[in-house]
C-alpha positions in Angstrom: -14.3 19.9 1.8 -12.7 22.6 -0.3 -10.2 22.1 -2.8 -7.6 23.8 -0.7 -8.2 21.5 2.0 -8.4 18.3 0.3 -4.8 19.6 -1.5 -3.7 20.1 2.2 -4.5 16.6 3.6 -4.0 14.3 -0.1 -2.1 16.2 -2.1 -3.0 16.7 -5.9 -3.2 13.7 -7.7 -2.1 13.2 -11.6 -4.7 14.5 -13.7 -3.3 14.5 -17.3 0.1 12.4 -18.8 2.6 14.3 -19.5 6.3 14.0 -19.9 6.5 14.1 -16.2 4.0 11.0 -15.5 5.7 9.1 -19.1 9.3 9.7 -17.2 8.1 8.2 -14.0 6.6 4.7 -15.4 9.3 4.0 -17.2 11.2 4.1 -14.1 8.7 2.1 -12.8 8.8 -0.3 -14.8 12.6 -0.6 -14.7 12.0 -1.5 -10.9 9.3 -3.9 -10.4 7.6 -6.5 -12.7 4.5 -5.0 -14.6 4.0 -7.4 -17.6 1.5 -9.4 -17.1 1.8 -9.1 -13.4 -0.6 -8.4 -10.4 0.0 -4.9 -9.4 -1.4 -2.7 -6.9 -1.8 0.9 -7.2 -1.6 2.4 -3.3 -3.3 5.6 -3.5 -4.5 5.7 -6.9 -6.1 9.6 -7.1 -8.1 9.6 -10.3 -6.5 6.2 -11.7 -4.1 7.8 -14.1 -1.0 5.2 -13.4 -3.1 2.3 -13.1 -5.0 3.0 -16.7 -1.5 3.0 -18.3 -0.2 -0.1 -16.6 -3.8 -2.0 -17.6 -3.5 -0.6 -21.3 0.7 -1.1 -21.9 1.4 -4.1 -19.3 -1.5 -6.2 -17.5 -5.1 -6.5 -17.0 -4.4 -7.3 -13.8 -4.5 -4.3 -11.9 -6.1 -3.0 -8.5 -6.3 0.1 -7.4 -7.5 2.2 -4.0 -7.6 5.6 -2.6 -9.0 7.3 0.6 -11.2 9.7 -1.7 -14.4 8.2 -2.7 -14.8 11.0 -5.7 -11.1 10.5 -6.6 -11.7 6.6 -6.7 -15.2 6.8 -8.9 -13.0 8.7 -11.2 -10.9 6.1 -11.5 -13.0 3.2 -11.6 -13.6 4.0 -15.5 -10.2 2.9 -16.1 -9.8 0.3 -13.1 -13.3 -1.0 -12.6 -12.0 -2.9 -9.2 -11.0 0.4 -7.8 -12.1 0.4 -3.7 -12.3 3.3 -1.1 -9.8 2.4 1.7 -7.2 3.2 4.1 -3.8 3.0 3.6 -3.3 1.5 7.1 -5.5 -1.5 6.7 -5.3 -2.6 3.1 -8.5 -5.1 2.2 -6.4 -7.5 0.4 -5.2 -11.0 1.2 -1.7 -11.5 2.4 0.8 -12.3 -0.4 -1.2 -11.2 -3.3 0.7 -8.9 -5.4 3.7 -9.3 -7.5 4.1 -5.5 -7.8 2.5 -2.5 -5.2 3.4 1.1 -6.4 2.9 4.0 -4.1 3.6 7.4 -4.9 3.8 10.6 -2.7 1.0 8.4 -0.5 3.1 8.0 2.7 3.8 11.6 3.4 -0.6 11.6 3.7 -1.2 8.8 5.8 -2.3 9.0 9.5 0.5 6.3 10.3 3.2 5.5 7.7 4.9 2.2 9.8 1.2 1.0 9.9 1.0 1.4 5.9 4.6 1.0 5.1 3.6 -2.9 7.1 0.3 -3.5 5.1 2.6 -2.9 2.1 4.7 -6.0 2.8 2.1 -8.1 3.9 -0.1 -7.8 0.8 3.2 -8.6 -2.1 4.0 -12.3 -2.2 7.3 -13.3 -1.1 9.7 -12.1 -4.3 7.0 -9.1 -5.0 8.3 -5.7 -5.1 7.3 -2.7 -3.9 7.9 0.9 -5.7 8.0 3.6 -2.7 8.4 7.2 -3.9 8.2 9.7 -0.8 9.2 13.8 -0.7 12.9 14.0 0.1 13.7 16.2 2.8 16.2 18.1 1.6 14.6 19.3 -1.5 14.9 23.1 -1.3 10.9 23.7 -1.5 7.7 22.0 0.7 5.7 21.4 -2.4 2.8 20.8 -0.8 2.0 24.5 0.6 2.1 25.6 4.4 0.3 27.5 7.4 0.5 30.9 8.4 -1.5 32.1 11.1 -4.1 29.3 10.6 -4.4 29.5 7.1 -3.5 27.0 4.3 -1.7 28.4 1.5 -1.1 26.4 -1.6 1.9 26.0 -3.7 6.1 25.5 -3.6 7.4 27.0 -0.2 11.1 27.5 0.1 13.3 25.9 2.8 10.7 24.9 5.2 12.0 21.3 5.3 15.6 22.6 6.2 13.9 23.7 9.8 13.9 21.9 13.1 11.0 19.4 13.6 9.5 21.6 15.9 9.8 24.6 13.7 8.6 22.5 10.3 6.0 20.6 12.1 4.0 23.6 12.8 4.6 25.3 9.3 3.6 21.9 7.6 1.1 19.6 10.2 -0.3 18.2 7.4 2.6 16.4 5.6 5.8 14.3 6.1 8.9 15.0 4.4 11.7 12.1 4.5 15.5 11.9 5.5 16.8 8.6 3.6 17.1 7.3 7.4 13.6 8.4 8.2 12.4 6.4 5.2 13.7 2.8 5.7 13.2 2.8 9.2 9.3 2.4 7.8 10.7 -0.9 7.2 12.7 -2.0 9.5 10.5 -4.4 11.0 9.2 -6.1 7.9 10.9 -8.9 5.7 12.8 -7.1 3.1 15.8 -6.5 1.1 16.1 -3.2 -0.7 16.7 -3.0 -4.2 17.7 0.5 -4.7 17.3 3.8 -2.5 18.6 6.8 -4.7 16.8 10.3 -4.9 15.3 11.7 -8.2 14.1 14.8 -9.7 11.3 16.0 -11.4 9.1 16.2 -14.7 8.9 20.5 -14.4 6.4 19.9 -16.9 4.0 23.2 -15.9 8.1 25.1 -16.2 8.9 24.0 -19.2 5.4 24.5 -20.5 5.9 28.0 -19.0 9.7 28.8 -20.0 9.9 26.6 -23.3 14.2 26.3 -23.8 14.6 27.3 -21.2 12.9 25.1 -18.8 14.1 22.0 -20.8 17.4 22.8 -20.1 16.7 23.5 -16.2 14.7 19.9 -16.6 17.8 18.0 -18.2 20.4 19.5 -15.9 18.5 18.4 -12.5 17.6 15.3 -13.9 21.1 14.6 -14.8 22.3 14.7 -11.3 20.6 11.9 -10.5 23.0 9.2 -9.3 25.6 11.8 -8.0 26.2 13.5 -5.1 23.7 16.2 -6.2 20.9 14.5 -6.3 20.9 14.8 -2.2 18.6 17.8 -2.9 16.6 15.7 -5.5 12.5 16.2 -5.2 11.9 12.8 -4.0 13.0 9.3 -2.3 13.0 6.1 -4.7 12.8 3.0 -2.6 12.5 -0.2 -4.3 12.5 -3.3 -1.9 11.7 -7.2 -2.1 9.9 -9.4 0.1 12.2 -11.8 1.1 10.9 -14.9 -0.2 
């Protein structure tokens, strides 16, 4: 499979930290319990979140992805790292304190499925950390199709078309209403924690822009918690397995 069309279908995992990936396990860790907890990484790519949380917080960390190469990778840093599917998790019921999944659902073949096997792996009390693409975000950041072919990169206003319109411009990923996101839980035991909508780290525009890109990155970021953050870059969903 090419690049392109493994970016098309999985997205592009983390690679390196940056300020971007430092931002978002703080937040993380403001959510759900990491010290010395048992957390699972849902879609782990190359491992990056799950070497930081075994090196700051617990040794008790799994980890899977879809992507066998992606999952070797990350099996330096997570030895018990497993090829899997998202839709049927191999992992006793109630065993996690703590499941984080990040900009997985919008990949999966069938997100209820997933957003299920979720809940029925944390223990009752666990947490779960969901962070999805927001609909509303001005840009598809995961490319589109034109006349069968993929192309790669931010694409404006593609999410503010009709289904049918934004379907066939982008088959190959979900983008989320705050609706459309907990109705993937609807039918599970639950009790959210928090649903607000965040920006991003702009790391590659400030590395680009310098100043100037810091100053884009501190003014979007503080909207969150406002009104304004209805356009943020993604869904936060925390929720709790009722106990």
């Amino acid at each position: 499979m090419t690049h392109d069309a493994l970016a098309a279908l999985r997205g592009v995992p983390s690679l390196v930290w940056r300020a971007g990936q430092e931002r978002r396990l703080l937040m993380i860790a403001r959510w759900v319990t990491l010290e010395n907890a048992v957390v699972l990484e849902h879609g782990c790519g190359v491992g990056m979140y799950s070497a930081q949380i075994r090196q700051r917080y617990t040794p008790h960390v799994e980890a899977f992805d879809i992507e066998a190469e992606r999952v070797q990778e990350a099996r330096t840093a997570t030895p018990h790292a497993l090829v899997a599917a998202a839709e049927m998790l191999p992992y006793r019921s109630n065993s996690f304190d703590t499941v984080i999944t990040q900009d997985v659902l919008e990949h999966v073949a069938d997100d209820q499925r997933s957003a299920q096997e979720i809940v029925r792996v944390l223990k009752p009390g666990g947490r779960a950390f969901v962070l999805v693409p927001n609909r509303w975000y001005p840009f598809e950041t995961h490319g589109h199709y034109w006349r069968g072919h993929y192309h790669f990169g931010n694409t404006p206003l593609i999410n503010y078309l009709p289904d049918s319109l934004r379907n066939r411009l982008a088959p190959h990923v979900r983008a989320y209403t705050a609706q459309g996101l907990r109705r993937l839980f609807e039918q599970t035991s639950v009790s959210v924690i928090t649903h607000h909508r965040v920006y991003g780290g702009y790391d590659n525009i400030v590395a680009r822009f310098g100043t100037a890109g810091r100053a884009l990155r501190s003014t979007l970021q503080a909207m969150e918690g406002s009104f304004l953050d209805t356009w943020g870059l993604a869904h936060v969903l925390v929720i709790e397995k009722d106990r």
